[in-house]
C-alpha positions as CSV (number, residue, x, y, z in Angstrom):
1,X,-42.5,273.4,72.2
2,X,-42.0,269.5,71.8
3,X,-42.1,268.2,68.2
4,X,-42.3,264.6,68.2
5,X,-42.6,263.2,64.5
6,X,-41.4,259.5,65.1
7,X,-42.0,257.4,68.1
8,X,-40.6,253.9,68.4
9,X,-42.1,251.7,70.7
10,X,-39.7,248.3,71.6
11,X,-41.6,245.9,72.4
12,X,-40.9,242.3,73.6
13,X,-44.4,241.1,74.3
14,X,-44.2,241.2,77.9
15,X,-47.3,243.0,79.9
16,X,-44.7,245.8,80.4
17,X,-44.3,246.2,77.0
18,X,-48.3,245.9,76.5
19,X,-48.3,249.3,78.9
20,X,-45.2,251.0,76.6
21,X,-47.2,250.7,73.5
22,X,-50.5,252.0,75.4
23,X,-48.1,255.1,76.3
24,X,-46.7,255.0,72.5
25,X,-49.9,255.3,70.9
26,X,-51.0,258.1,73.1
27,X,-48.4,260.3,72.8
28,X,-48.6,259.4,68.7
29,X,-51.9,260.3,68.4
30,X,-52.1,263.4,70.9
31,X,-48.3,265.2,69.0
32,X,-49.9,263.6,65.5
33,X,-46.4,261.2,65.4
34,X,-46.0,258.0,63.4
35,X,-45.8,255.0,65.4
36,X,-43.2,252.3,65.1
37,X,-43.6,249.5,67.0
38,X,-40.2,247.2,66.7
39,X,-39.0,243.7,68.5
40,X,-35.8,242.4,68.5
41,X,-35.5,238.8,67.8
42,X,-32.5,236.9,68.8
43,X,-30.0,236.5,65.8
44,X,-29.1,232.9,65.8
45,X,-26.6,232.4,62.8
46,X,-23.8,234.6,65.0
47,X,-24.4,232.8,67.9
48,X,-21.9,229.6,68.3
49,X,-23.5,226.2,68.0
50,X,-20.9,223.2,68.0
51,X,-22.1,220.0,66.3
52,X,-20.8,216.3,67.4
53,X,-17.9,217.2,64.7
54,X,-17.2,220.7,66.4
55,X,-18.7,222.7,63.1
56,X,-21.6,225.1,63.9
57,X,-24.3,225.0,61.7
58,X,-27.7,226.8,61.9
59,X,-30.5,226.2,59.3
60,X,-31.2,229.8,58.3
61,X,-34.6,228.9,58.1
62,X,-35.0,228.6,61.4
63,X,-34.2,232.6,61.7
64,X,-36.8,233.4,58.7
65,X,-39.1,231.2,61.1
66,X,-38.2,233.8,64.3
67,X,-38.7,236.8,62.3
68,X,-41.7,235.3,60.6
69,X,-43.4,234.7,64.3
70,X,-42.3,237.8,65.3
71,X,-43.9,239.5,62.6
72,X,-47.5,237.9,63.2
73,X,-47.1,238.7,67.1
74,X,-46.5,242.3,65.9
75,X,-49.3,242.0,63.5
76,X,-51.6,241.4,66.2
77,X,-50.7,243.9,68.8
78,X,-51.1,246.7,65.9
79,X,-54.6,247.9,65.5
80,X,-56.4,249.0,62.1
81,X,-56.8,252.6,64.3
82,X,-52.7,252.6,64.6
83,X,-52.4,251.8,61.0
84,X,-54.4,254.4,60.2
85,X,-54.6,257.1,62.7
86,X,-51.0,256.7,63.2
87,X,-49.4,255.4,60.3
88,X,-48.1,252.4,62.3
89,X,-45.4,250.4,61.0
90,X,-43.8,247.1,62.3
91,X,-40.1,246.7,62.1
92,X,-38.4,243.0,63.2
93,X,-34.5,243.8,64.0
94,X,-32.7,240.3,64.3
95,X,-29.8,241.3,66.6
96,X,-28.1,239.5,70.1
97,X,-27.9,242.6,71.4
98,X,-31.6,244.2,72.0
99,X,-30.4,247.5,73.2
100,X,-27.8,248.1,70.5
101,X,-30.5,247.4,67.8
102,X,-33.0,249.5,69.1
103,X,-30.7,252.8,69.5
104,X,-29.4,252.2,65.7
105,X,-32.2,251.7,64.4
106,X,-33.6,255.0,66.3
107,X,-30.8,256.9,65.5
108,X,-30.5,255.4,61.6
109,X,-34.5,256.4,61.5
110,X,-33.9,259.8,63.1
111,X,-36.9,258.5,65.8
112,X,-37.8,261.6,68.7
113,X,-38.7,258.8,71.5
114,X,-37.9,255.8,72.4
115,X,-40.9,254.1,74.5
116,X,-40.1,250.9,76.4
117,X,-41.2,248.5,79.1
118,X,-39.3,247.6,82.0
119,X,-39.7,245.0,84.3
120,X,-38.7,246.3,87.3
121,X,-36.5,243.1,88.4
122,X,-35.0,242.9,91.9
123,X,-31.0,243.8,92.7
124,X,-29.5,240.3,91.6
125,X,-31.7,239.4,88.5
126,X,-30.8,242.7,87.2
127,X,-27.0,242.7,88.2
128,X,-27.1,239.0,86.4
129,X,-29.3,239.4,83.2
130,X,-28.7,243.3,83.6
131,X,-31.4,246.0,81.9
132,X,-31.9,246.6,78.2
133,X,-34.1,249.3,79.4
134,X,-31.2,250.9,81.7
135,X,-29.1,250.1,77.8
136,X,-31.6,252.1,76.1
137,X,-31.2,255.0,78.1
138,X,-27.8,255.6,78.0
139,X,-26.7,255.2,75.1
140,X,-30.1,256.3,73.0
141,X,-29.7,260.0,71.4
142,X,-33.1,260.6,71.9
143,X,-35.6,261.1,75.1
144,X,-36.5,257.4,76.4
145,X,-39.6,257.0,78.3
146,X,-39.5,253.7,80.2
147,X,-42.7,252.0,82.0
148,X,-43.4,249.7,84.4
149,X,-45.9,247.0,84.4
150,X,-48.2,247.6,86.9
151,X,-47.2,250.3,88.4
152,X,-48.9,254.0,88.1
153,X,-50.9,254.3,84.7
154,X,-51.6,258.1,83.7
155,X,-53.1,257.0,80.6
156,X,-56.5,256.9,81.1
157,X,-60.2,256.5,79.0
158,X,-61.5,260.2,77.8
159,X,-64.6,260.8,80.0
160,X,-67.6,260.4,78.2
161,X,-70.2,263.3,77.4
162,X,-73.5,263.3,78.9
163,X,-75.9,261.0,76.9
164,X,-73.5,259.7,74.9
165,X,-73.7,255.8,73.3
166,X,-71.2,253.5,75.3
């Protein structure tokens, strides 16, 4: 039997992660599973920023700004049925290291899956920018289900009965 009590969907905004989450809130709703939808927003007062003078300085407004946007983008992309139906929660994780946040926070949440977008990038792009996807999966505890944008959807609309309102 599969028990699935937590699913976190990572999500960066991208049409691939538009698929992931239509895959997350299927497999919520069919195992009965809350829903976490999560984005990882760059953390910019560890990253090194050099002045004229050589100090670094970073307003931290400027990351309550990028956590605040990121918080209205996931308040968009979660519907009233996920709040309810699933008892959908948004989590913002301010990290420079996407794939590390997301396992963490998995494992520090005791999450059962891990559903995430990938965008399927040719040989070089991925040898330079490399996969937070392909991070995901090795280092998560927990199953990871990855999905490509636009590639084969098993997801699919219930079939309507006969005579039924559209």
């Amino acid at each position: 039997m599969i028990l699935l009590k937590t699913i976190l969907v990572a999500t960066d905004f991208s049409p691939a992660s538009a698929a992931a989450l239509t895959y997350g809130r299927e497999l919520a709703s069919n195992f009965g599973a809350q829903l976490i939808v999560a984005h990882v927003a760059g953390n910019l007062l560890t990253r090194p920023y050099a002045g004229g003078d050589g100090i670094s300085f970073v307003d931290p407004g400027l990351q309550l700004e990028l956590e605040a946007g990121a918080h209205d983008q996931l308040e968009a992309v979660i519907s009233a049925e996920d709040r309810k139906e699933r008892r959908a929660r948004r989590i913002v994780l301010a990290s420079n290291a996407p794939a590390t946040a997301i396992v963490e926070y998995a494992e520090s949440e005791g999450v059962d899956l891990i559903v995430l977008g990938t965008h399927g990038r040719g040989a070089v792009a991925h040898l330079l920018v490399g996969s937070v996807a392909e991070r995901v999966v090795r280092t998560a505890s927990c199953p990871v289900l990855t999905v490509r944008h636009p590639e084969r959807e098993f997801v699919v609309a219930e079939p309507r009965a006969p005579g039924a309102a559209a």
